[in-house]
C-alpha positions in Angstrom: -48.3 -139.9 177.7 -44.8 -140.7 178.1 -41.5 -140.3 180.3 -38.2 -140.3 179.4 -35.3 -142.0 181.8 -32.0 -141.1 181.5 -30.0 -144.4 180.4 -26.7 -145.4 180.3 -25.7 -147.4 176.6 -23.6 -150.2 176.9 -20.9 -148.0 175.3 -20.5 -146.2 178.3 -21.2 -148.5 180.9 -18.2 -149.7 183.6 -17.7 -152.3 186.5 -21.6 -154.1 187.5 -23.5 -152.3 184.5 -21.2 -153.5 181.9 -20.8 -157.0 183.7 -24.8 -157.4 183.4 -25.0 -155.9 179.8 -21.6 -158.3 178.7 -24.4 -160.8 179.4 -26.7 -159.8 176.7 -24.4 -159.2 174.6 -24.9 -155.2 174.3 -29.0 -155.7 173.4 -30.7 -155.3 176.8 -34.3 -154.1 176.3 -35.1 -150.2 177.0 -37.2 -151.9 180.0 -34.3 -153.0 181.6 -32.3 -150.3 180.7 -33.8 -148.0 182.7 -32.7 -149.5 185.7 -29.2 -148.3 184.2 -28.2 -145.5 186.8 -28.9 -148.3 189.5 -26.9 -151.6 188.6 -28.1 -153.4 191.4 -32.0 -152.2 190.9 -31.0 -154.0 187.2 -29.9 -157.0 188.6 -32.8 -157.5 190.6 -35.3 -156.9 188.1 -33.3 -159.5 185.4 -34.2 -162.0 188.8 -37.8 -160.4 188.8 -38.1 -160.5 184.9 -36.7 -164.5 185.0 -39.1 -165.4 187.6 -42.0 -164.7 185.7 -41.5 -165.2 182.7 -39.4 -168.7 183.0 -40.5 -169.9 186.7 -43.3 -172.4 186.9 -46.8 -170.8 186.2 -49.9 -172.6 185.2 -49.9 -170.0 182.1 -48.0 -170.8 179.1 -45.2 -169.0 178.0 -46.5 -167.7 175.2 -49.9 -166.4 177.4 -47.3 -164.2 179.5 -45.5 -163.2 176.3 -49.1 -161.9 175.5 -50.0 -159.9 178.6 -46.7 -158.3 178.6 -47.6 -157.0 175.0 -51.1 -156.1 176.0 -49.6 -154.3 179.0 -47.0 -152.5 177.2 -49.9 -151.3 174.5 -51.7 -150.0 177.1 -49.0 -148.1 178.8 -47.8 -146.4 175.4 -44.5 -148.5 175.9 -42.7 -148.2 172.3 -39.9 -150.6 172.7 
């Protein structure tokens, strides 16, 4: 099972959308670019995304590296 989002490339991208891709340098993840049609939806998920994987947690870094990989597996995510 799978879905396909319309996404906006970096090449194409104006005003917000290309401020927040300028920051990664062209190479945002396909799961954060399919917040692309919604720049602001984007920005809050880099703040969501920062949160939890760099915030204070009593699991490791590397442990949430892990569940997100076991998670994407199980959802068919192929990024």
């Amino acid at each position: 099972m799978g879905a396909r989002i319309q996404m906006i490339d970096s090449d194409e991208a104006e005003g917000k959308l290309k401020d927040l891709y300028d920051k990664f340098n062209g190479k945002m993840a396909n799961i954060l670019k399919v917040h692309s049609l919604n720049p602001k939806s984007l920005e809050a998920h880099l703040e969501y995304y920062k949160v939890i994987m760099f915030g204070k947690s009593p699991l490791s870094r590397s442990v949430r590296e892990m569940i997100a990989t076991v998670v994407s597996v199980e959802n068919e995510c192929f990024y």
